[in-house]
N, C-alpha and C positions, 0 to 999 in steps of 0.2 A: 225346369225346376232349378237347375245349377244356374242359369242364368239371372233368378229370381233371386237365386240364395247371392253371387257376387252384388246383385247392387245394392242387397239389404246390408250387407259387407260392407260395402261403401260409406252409404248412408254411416252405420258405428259408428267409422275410423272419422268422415268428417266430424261429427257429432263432439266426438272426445276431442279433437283438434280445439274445440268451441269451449272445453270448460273451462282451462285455466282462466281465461278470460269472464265467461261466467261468474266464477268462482271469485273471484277480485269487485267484481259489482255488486256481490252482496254481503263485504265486508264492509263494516259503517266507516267512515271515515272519520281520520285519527286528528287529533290537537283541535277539536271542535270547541265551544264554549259557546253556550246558550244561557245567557242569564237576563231576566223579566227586574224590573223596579216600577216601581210607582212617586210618582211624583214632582214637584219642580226640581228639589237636589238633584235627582236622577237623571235630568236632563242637562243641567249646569254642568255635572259630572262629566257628563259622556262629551260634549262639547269641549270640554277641557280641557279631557283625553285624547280627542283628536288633536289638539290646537300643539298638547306635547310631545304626542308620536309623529306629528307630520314631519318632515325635515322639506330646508330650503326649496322651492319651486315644484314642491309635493301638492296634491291636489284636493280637495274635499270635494264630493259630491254632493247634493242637495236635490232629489225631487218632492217637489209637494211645498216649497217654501211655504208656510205659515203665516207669516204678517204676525199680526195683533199678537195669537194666541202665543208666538216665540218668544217676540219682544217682552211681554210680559213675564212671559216667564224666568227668560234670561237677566231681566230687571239688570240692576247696578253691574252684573258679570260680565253682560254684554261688553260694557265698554273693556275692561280690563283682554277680555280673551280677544276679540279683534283687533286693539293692540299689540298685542303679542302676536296673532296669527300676520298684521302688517309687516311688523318688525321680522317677525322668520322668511318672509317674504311666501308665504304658502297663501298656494291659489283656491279661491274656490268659483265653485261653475255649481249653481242656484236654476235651477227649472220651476217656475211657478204658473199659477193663476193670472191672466190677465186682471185682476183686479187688485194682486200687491203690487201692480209696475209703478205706480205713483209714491208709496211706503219704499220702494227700494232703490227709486230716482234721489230719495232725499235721504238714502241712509249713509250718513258721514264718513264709514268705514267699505267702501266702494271700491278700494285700490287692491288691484291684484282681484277682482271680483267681474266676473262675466253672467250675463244675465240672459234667460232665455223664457220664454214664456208657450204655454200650452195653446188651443185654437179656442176653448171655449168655457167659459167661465165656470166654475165649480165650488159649491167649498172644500176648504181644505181640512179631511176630517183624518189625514196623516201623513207622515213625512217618509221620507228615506234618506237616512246620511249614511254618506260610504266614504273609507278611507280605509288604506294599508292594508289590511288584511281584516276589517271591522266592518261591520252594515248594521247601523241603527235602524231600529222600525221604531218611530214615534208617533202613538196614536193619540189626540188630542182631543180625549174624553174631559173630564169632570179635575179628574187630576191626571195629569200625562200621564201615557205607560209608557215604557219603553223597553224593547225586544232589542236585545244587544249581540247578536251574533260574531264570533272572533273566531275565524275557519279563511284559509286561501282562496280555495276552491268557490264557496258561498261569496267570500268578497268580490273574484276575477267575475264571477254570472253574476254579479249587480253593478257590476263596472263594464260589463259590456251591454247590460242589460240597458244603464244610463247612456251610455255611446248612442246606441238605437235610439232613445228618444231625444237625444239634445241633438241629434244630424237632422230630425224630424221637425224642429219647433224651431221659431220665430225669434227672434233677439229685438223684437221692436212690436 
């Protein structure tokens, strides 16, 4: 019985060893921001945002390029923000559908722009853009929504998440 009663002993002392740790995992984590928009402004917006937080040979991520339904929606902005995102010299690295690689052979603002493409055709019924500490969810309903997350943590797991797929995919 005394030998029953030390390992149940044990057992405790590990146990409580274990909560600090515990205890810190289900504290929510701090300086998060989750904010939802509808819309095309919403999207011009957030594009924007990236093109003015990024600094010199800073990165944009892009899965799910969109074609048509971007273009359109970025209308006359497009040109203005890839401009400026040339001019800052900030990179972007675009994963898409084998079916925009012909729309992104002919898209003018190509510089500082690497391209990579998925194995098999899809539509694209949503995006992911990632930068600094930000990860757009753009879903491209009726009128774009867009899930705008501003969290370190959340941004680092979609920047590794995008690593995984763009080591995976094709560039031709």
């Amino acid at each position: 019985p005394r030998k029953l009663e030390q390992i149940e002993k044990e057992k405790v002392e590990r146990l409580k060893s274990y909560i600090p740790e515990l205890e810190k995992l289900m504290t929510p984590p701090k300086n998060i921001l989750v904010k939802t928009s509808v819309g095309i402004e919403a999207i011009q917006t957030f594009r924007r945002i990236a093109i003015n937080e990024l600094k010199r040979n800073e990165t944009l991520m892009i899965i799910g390029g969109s074609g048509d339904r971007f273009y359109s929606t970025m209308g006359s902005k497009y040109d203005e923000i890839e401009t400026k995102r040339i001019k800052k010299k900030i990179h972007k690295k675009l994963i898409a559908f084998p079916s925009e690689r012909d729309k992104l052979k002919n898209d003018k603002y190509r510089q500082f722009s690497e391209f990579r493409f998925f194995n098999s055709y899809h539509p694209t019924t949503s995006s992911i853009n990632i930068f600094g500490n930000n990860v757009g969810i753009i879903i491209w309903s009726t009128e774009p929504i867009l899930i705008h997350i501003k969290n370190e943590e959340v941004a680092i797991s979609y920047k590794n998440y995008f690593n995984e797929i763009w080591s995976s995919t094709k560039t031709s």
